[in-house]
C-alpha positions in Angstrom: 131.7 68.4 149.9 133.9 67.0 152.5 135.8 69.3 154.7 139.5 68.4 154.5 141.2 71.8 154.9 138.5 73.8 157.5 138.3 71.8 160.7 135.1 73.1 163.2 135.7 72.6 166.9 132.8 73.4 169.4 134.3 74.3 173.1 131.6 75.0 175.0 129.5 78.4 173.6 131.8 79.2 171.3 133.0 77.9 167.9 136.6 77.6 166.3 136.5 77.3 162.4 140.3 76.8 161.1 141.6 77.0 157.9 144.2 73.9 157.7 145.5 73.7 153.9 149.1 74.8 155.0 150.5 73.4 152.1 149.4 76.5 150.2 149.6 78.6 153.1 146.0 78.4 153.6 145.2 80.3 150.2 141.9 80.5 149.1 140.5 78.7 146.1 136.9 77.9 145.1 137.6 74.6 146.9 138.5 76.3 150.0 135.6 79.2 150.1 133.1 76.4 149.4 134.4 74.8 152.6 134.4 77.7 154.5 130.8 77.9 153.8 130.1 74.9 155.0 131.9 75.4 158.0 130.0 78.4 158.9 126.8 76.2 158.1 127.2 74.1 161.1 128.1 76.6 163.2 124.9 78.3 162.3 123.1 75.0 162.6 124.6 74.8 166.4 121.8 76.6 168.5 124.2 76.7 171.6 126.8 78.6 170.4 127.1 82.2 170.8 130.5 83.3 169.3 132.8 82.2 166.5 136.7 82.6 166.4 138.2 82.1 162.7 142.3 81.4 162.9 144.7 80.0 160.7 146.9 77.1 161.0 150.9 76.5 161.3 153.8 73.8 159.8 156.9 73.0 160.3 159.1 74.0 157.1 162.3 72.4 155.4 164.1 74.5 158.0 162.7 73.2 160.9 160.7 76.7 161.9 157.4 76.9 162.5 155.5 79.3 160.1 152.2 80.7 161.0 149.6 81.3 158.3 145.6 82.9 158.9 145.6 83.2 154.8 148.0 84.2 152.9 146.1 85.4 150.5 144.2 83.9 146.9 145.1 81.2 145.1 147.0 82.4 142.2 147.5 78.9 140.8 144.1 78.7 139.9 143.4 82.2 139.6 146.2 83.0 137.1 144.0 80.4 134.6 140.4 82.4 134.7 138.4 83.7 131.9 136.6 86.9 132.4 133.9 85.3 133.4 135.7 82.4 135.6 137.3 85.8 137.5 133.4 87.2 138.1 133.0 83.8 139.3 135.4 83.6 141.7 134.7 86.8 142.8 131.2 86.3 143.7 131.9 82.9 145.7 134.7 85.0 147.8 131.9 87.7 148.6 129.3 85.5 149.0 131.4 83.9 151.5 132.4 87.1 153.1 129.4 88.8 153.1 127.7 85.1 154.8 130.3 85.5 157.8 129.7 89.3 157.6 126.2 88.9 158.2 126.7 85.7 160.6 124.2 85.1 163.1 126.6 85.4 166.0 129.4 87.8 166.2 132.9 86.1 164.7 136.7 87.1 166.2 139.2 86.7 163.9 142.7 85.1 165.5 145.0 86.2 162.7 148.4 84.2 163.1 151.1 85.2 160.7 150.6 86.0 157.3 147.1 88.0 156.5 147.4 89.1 153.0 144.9 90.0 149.9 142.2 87.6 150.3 143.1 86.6 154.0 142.6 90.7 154.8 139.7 90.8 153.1 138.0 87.7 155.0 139.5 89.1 158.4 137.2 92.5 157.5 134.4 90.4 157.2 134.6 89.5 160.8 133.3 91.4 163.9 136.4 91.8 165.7 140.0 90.7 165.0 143.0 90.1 166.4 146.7 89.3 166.1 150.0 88.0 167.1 153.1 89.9 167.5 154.2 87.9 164.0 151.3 88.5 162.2 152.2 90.8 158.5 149.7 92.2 156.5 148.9 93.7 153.0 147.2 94.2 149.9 149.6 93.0 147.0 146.9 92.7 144.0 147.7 95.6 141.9 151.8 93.7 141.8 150.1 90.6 140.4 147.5 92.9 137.5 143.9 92.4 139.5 142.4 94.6 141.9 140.9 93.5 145.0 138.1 91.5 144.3 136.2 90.1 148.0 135.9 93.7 149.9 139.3 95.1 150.0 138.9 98.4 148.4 135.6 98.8 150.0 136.0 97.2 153.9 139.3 98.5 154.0 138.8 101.9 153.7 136.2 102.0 155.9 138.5 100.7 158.7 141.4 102.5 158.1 140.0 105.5 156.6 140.8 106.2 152.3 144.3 107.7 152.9 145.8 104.7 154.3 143.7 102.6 152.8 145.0 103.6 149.0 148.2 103.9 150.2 148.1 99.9 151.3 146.0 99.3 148.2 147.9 101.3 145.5 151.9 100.0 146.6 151.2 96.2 147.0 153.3 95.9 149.9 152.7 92.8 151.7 154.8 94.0 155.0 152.9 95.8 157.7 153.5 94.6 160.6 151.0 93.7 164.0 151.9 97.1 165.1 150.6 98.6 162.1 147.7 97.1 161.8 147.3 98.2 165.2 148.0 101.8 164.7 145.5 102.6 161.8 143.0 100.5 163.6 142.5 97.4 161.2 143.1 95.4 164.5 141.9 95.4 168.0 144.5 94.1 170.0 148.2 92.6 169.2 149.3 89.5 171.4 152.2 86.5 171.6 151.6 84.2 169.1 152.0 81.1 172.0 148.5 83.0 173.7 146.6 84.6 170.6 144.1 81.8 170.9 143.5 81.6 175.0 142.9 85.6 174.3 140.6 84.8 171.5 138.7 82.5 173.3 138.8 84.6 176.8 136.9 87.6 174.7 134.6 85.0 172.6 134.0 83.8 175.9 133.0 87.3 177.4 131.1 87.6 174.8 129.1 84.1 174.8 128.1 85.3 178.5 125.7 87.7 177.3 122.2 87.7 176.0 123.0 86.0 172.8 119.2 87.4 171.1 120.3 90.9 172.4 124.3 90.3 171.3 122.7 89.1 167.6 120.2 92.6 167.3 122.9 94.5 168.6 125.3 93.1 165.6 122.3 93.6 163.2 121.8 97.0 164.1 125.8 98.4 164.1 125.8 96.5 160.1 122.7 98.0 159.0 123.1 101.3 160.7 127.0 101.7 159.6 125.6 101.6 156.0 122.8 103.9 156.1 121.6 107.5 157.3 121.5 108.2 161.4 117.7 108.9 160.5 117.1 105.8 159.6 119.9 103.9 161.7 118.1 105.1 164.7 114.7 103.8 163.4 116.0 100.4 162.9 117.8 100.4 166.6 114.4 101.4 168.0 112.9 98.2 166.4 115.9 95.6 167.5 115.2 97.5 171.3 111.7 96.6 171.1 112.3 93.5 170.5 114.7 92.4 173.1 111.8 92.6 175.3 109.7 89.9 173.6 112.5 87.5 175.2 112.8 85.2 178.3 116.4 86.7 178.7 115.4 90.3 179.1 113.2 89.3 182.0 115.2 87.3 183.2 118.4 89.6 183.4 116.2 92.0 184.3 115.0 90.3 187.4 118.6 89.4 188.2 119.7 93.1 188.3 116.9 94.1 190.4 117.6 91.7 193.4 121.0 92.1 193.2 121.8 88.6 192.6 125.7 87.3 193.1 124.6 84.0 190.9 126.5 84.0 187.3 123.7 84.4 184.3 122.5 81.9 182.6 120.6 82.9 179.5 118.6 80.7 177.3 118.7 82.4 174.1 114.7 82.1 174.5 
C-alpha cells in the first residue's frame, strides 16, 4: 500500500512518522492505521535509528488560520457504516496498531499539535512519552457518538491518569481539556509553543538516541512488562534484561569510557 497520508523522515538517529491526511483532520480509518503500520515498519527496518517522534500535521482553513491537528480522532464516516463484525474489525487493526508502536523496538515521543481526541488519545498512550503545545485540546467523546472506546482508551487511560479522572473524561464526552490539563493529571510530560514543539521533541529524542540504544530497548522492555505484572516477577525479568546488557560491545565500551574519565562524546554501536 502506498503511503500518501504518513510521511517518514529520518534526521540523523531519530525518526519522524507524520500523519498528513488534514483533509479529515488526520482521522483514523483502516486506510490510515494500515499506513501507520507501514510507517512504523521502516522505521524498525532502519538499524541506525534509536528514537521515534509521532506528530500531526497543519492547513490553512477558509479563514486563512492555521489549524493544528495530531488526530482528531476516528473516522466516523466510515465507522458510522460497520456491522458488528466490521466494528470488531476495526477495532483489532486500531490495537494491533497501537499495541505494534506500544511494543516498538525503540522508544517513540509523541509531538501532539492541536487537536488529540478519541482515537488520536488513544494512539498518543501508546507511545513512550508525549508531548504538547500550548494549543493542543484533548478528550474522549465516544460515549456522545453511541460506542465506547475501542483502541486502549478505557484501559491506557486510566492507568495514566488514575480511574477517577479517567471516567470522568471517559463518561462526559467532552472533547475540551486543554495542554494544561493534560498536564495536570499527568497524561502529558511537558507543554510547549506550538512554533518549538518539534525542536523540543527532537532535542529529547535526541538525548535519548545518545544512549546505549540495546540498554535504552531492555530498559523499555522491562518498564512494559513489569508495569503489567507482579514486583516478584517484574524484578525477575529486570534481572534478566541486566544480564544481558553485558553481553554487548556498548557496555564495555561505556564502561571503559567512565573509568578513564574520558571528555570524548560516546559513540555506541548498538553491538
Amino acid at each position: 500500500m502506498a503511503m500518501t497520508d504518513v510521511v517518514v523522515e529520518k534526521k540523523d538517529h531519530v525518526a519522524v512518522v507524520k500523519i498528513e491526511h488534514m483533509k479529515a483532520m488526520n482521522a483514523l480509518s483502516t486506510d490510515m492505521y494500515s499506513q501507520l503500520e507501514e510507517a512504523f515498519g521502516q522505521v524498525a527496518a532502519m538499524e541506525d535509528v534509536y528514537c521515534v517522534v509521532l506528530t500531526g500535521s497543519s492547513v490553512i482553513n477558509k479563514k486563512g488560520k492555521e489549524v493544528q491537528s495530531f488526530v482528531a480522532g476516528a473516522d466516523i464516516s466510515e465507522m458510522s457504516k460497520l456491522t458488528v463484525e466490521e466494528g470488531k474489525q476495526f477495532g483489532n487493526n486500531s490495537n494491533r496498531v497501537c499495541w505494534m508502536i506500544e511494543n516498538f523496538k525503540r522508544p517513540v515521543i509523541a509531538a501532539i499539535n492541536g487537536f488529540c481526541l478519541g482515537g488520536g488519545v488513544e494512539l498518543a498512550m501508546s507511545c513512550d512519552i508525549r508531548i504538547c503545545s500550548e494549543n493542543a485540546t484533548f478528550g474522549q467523546p465516544e460515549v456522545g457518538l453511541g460506542i465506547t472506546p475501542g483502541c486502549g482508551g478505557t484501559q491506557r487511560l486510566a492507568r495514566f491518569v488514575g480511574l477517577g479522572k479517567a471516567k470522568e473524561i471517559l463518561y462526559t464526552a467532552r472533547a475540551n481539556y486543554s495542554a494544561q490539563d493534560a498536564l495536570d493529571m499527568g497524561l502529558v510530560n511537558y507543554v510547549y509553543p506550538i512554533e518549538s514543539l518539534m525542536d523540543e521533541a527532537m532535542k529529547l529524542a535526541n538525548e535519548i538516541a545518545a544512549q546505549a540504544p540495546i540498554a535504552v530497548s531492555l530498559v523499555k522492555e522491562a518498564v512494559n512488562v513489569g508495569y503489567q505484572t507482579d514486583l516478584n516477577s517484574a524484578l525477575k525479568f529486570e534481572g534478566n534484561c541486566f544480564a544481558q546488557c553485558f553481553a554487548t560491545e556498548d557496555q564495555k565500551y561505556a564502561m571503559e569510557h567512565f573509568l578513564a574519565r574520558s571528555k570524548d562524546p560516546k559513540e555506541f554501536k548498538n553491538k
